[in-house]
N, C-alpha and C positions, 0 to 999 in steps of 0.2 A: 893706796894700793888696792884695798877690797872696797871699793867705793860704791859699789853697783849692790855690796850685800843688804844692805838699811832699808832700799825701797825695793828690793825683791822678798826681803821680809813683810813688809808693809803690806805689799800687795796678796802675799800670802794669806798674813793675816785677816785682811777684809774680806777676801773669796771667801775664808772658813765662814767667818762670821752671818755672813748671806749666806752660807749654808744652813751654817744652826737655826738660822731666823725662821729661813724657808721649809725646815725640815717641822716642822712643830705645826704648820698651819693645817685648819681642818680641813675633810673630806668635801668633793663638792656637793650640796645639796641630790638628794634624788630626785625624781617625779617620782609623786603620791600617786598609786594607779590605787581605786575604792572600787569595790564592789555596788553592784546596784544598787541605790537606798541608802550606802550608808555615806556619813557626814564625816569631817575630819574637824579634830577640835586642837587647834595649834597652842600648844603650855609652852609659853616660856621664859627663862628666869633670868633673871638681873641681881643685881647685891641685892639683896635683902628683899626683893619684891617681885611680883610675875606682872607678867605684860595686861592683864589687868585685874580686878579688881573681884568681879562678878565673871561666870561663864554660864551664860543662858542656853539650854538644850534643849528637846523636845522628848517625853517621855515615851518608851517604844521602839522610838529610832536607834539601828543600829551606831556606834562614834566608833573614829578610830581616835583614839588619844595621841597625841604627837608630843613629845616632850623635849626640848632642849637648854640649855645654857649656853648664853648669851656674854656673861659674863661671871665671873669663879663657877664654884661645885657646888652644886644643887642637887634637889631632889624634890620631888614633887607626889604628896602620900596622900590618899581619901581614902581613912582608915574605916570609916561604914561600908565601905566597899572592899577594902581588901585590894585597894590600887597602888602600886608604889612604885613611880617611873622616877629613872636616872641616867646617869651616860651610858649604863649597861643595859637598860631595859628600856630604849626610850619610846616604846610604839608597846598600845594594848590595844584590842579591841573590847570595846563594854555595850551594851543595849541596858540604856539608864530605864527601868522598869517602873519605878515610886517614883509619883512628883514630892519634891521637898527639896527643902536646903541643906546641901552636904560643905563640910568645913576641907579645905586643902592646906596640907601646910609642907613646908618644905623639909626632908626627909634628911638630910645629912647637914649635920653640925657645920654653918658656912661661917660663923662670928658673931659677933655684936647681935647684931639686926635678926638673929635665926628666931626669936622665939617672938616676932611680928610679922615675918615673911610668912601670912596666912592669905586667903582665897576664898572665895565662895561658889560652888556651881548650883544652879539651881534649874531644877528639874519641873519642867510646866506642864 
């Protein structure tokens, strides 16, 4: 008798579900407009690690810090500087002044891997 109710439900169903999906995806990237001189220095985090390793700068030159996640929640702290980027703060501007080796580590408790998820920037 109600035969048509099962896959009018169905289809119900998966509409929602491509909603939920859709509804969660991030914003689309911006364009970086920089001021004259200054550099853009792209942070960004993976489980337990950043994109890489070392981040090589030029001492003097204005940076703009870019920071994202890529995959879970991160954070990304250069506690000699007083720098702590997140999903809420993900852009700073800095003029790295002292050449030397600053230590990065990741700023919010991600799991396991949080207390190896470190970085090095270094100042030439």
């Amino acid at each position: 008798m109600f035969k048509w109710i099962m896959p009018v439900l169905i289809v119900i169903a998966c509409l929602f579900g491509v909603y939920l999906l859709a509804d969660g995806l991030p914003e689309k990237p911006k364009e970086e407009h920089l001021a004259e001189g200054t550099e853009l220095l792209k942070i960004t985090a993976t489980n337990f690690e950043f994109n890489e390793g070392e981040y090589h700068v030029k001492a003097g030159t204005p940076y703009v810090l870019s920071f994202s996640n890529s995959l879970g929640t991160h954070g990304a702290e250069i506690a000699d500087l007083n720098i702590n980027l997140t999903k809420d703060n993900p852009r700073v501007e800095y003029t790295f002044d002292k050449p030397g080796t600053y230590e990065m580590h990741c700023s919010i408790m991600c799991g396991q891997g949080h207390s190896t998820m470190t970085a090095k920037i270094i100042v030439e």
